[in-house]
C-alpha positions in Angstrom: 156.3 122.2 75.9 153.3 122.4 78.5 153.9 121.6 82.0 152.0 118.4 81.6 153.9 117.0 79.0 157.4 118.3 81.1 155.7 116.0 83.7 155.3 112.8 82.0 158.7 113.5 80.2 160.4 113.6 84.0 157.9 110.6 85.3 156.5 112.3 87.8 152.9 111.9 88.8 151.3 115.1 91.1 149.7 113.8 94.5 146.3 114.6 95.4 145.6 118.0 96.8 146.7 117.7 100.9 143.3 119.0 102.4 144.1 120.8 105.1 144.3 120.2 109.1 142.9 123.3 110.3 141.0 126.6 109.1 142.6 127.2 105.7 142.3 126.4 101.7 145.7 124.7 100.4 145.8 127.1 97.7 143.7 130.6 96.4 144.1 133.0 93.9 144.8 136.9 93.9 145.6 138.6 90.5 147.2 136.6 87.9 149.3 134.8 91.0 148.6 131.6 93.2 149.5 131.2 96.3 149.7 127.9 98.5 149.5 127.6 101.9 152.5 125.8 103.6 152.6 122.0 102.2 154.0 119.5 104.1 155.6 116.5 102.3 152.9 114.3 103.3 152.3 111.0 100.8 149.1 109.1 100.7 147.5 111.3 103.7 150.9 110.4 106.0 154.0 112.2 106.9 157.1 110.3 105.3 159.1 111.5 108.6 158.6 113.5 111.6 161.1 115.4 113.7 164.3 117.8 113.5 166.9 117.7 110.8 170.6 117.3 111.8 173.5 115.5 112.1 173.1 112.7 114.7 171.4 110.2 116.0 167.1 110.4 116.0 167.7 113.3 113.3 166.4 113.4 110.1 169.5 113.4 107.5 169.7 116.5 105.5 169.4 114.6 102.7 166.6 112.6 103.8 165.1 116.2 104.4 165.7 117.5 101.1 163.7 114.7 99.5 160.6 115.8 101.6 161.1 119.4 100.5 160.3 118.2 96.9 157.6 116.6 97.9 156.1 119.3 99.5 156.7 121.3 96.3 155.4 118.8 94.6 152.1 118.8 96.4 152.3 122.4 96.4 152.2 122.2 92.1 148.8 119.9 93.0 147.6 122.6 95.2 148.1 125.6 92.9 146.8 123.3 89.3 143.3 122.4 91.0 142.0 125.8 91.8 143.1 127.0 88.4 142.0 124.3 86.4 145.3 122.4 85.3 148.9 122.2 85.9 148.8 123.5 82.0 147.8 127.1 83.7 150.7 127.6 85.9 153.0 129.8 84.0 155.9 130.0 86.3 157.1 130.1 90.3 157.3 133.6 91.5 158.3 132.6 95.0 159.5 129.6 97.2 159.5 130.0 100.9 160.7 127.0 103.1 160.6 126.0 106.7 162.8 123.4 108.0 162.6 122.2 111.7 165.9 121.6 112.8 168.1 121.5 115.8 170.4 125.0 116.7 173.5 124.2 115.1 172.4 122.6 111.7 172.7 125.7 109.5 171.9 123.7 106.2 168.2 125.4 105.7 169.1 126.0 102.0 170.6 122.9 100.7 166.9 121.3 102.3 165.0 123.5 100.0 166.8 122.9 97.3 165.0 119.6 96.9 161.7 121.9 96.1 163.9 124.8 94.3 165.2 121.9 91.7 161.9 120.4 91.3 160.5 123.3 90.3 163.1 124.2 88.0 163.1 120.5 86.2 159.0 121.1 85.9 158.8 124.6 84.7 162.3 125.8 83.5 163.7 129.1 83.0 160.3 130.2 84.2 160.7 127.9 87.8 163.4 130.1 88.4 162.6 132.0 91.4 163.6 134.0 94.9 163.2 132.4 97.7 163.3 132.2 101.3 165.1 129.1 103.4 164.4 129.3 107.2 165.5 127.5 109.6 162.3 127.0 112.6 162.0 124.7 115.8 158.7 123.4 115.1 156.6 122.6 112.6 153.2 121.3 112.1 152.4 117.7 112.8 156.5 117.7 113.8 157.3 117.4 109.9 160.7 118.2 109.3 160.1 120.9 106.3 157.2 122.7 104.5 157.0 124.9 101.9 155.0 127.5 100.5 155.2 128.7 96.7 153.6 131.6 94.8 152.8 130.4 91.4 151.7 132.6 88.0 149.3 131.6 85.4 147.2 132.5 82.8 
């Protein structure tokens, strides 16, 4: 089954490319891999949520997080399918890496970026399975509360 077809099956649309805020390209390609630049889980050019993740008041829930980390996969799929010519290129996910802003004591990093790990693995399968990298950061960009980078194959 190609990846677009996995797509429609699972009703999910891909977003735009995010262009970027400062000197970079959202995606480029070395070899027979793709890599994308850190995609935050903005929708329609704006950050769903800004701020830290943890438990407590003016946190962003875990949960809440999570959701964002798929969208930033998600936008990472767009990022990776236009400078290859189709989501139908992308043969797999190599590697994940995410960032999640969050206060000292929330220690939760992976169960976040398992909202883009589960994506991935619902678009692409036994081949979205991948290693990865969950890290827990003070700061992010634009104070958004996760991003994510992914290294993609393709033919």
């Amino acid at each position: 089954m190609s990846i677009s077809t996995r797509l429609a099956d699972l009703g999910i649309d891909l977003p735009p490319v995010v262009p970027p805020v400062a000197a970079y390209v959202p995606a480029r390609v070395h070899g027979d891999l793709v890599y994308t630049s850190g995609q935050l889980p903005m929708v329609a050019g704006a950050l769903p949520a800004t701020g830290k993740v943890g438990d407590g008041h003016g946190l962003v829930p875990a949960s809440d997080a999570q959701s964002y980390a798929r969208q930033s996969a998600l936008n990472a799929v767009a990022a990776a399918a236009a400078v290859v010519g189709g989501v139908d290129r992308l043969t797999g996910v190599v590697k994940v890496t995410g960032f999640v802003a969050s206060v000292p004591e929330f220690t939760g990093q992976p169960g976040v970026i398992n909202g883009a790990s589960e994506v991935l693995g619902e678009i692409f399968g036994e081949a979205g399975r991948h290693a990865r990298s969950a890290v827990g950061v003070p700061v992010l960009p634009l104070d958004s509360p996760v991003e994510v980078e992914v290294v993609f194959s393709y033919a």
